[in-house]
C-alpha positions, 0 to 999 in steps of 0.5 A: 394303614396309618398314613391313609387315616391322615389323607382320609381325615383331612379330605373328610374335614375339606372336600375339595381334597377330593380333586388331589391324585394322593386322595382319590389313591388313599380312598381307592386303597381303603375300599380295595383293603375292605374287599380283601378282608384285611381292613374293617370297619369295626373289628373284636378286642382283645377284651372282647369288645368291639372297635369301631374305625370311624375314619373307615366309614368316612372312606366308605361315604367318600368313595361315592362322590368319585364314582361314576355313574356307569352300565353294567352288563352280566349276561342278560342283566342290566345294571346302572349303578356307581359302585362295582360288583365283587369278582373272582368268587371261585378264587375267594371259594365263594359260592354265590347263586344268582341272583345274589349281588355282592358289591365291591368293598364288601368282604366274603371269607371263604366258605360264604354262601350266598342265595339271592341275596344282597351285601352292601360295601364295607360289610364284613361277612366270616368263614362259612356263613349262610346269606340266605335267600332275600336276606339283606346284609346292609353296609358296614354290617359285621357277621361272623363265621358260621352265622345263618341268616335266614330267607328275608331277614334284614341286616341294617346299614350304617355310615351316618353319623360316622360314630354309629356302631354298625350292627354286629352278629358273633360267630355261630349265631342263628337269625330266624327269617324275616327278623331286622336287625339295624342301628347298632344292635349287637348279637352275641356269639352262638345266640338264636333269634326267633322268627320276626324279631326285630331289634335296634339300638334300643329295643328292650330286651328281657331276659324272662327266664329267672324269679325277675326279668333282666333288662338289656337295650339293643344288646342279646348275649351270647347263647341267649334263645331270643323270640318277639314279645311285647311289654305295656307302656301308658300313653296318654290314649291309654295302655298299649303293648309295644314291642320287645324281645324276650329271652326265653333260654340259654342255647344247650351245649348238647345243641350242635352249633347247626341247629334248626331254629326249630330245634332249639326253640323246641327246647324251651316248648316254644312254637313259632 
């Protein structure tokens, strides 16, 4: 890929190299690289960290101004839109129930189950996972092998700025339904999020389960049982409770990796 990122750079910096064949077939190769799952917009280190490739993304904001404007038709449905649709589910071992729309540029490995569901361009979403029904999977998002998101839950977006972490969900995680999830945060792997809970970049997350509260902002780590809460903070109007989440536990190594929400909130005697 290292002679795409230049073509990419250079036509990020001077949009008028949107017109050159050699930048249109670079953008064109980048999108296509995404869809195949062998190119990422943010990729796990060695270390265990994250890669963010901030050129990827520039691809991804630039493949919108080449597209056309076109109809499409699948069965009875009409759609008119600039971006194309995924194909050849069967062949990726895919199985996708309609009406679930994934777009071209987006990566499902083998295994992904989509309900009626959505999934933007440049999100990468592992072996085995479960897109529930009304989930929403937002571009650029990186869901790992054997995640459920539950029915409605929201999966933020994100191409602008350009250096913005995308929001990144470790194998094994379980996101109860209706959570948002958006601006970067992170889910570490196996965790468990509760019904409702949303979480940003900055959200305040408390880990409440030692002698004094442990604070984290955007970021839940591994195996943490995540439900919503609220903290108080002082305005000028007076005192009022704003949102957070709390860690109420640490997800059992007896729990199998498939485990109801349910269940693992049952474990710590929370009923949502």
């Amino acid at each position: 890929m290292t002679d795409l990122q230049p073509l990419i750079e250079a036509a990020w910096n001077d949009r008028s190299l949107l017109q050159q064949p050699a930048t249109l077939q670079a953008i064109e190769h980048v999108i296509e690289e995404l869809d195949k799952g062998r190119l990422r917009v943010a990729q796990p280190k060695a270390d265990g960290g994250w890669l963010v490739n901030d050129w990827v993304k520039k691809a991804v904001i630039l493949y919108f101004p080449i597209r056309q404007m076109e109809t499409i038709e699948v069965g009875p449905f009409e759609f008119r839109d600039k971006m194309r649709l995924k194909t050849d589910y069967q062949g990726q071992g895919v199985r996708v129930v309609p009406p679930a729309v994934a777009r071209y540029g987006a990566y499902l490995a083998a295994g992904v189950i989509l309900m009626p569901s959505y999934v933007n361009i440049g999100a990468w979403v592992g072996e085995g996972t479960m897109v529930d029904t009304w989930a929403t999977v937002g571009s650029c998002a990186q869901i790992g092998a054997g995640v459920h998101l539950s029915g409605g839950v929201g999966i933020g977006g994100v191409l602008e700025p350009v250096q913005a972490a995308p929001v990144i969900i470790e194998d094994g995680a379980f996101v109860g339904s209706r959570s948002i999830l958006v601006e970067g945060c992170f889910v570490g792997r196996e965790a468990v999020i509760g019904a409702g809970v949303t979480i940003t970049g900055s959200t305040r997350i408390i880990d409440v389960t030692g002698a004094e509260p442990k604070e984290y902002r955007g970021h839940v780590p591994a195996r943490s049982v995540v439900i919503p809460g609220s903290v108080a903070k002082q305005f000028a109007a007076g005192e009022y409770q704003v949102p957070c989440a709390l860690i109420i536990g640490q997800r059992k190594p007896s729990t199998d990796l498939k485990t109801s929400l349910n269940d693992a909130l049952r474990e710590h005697n929370v009923a949502i």
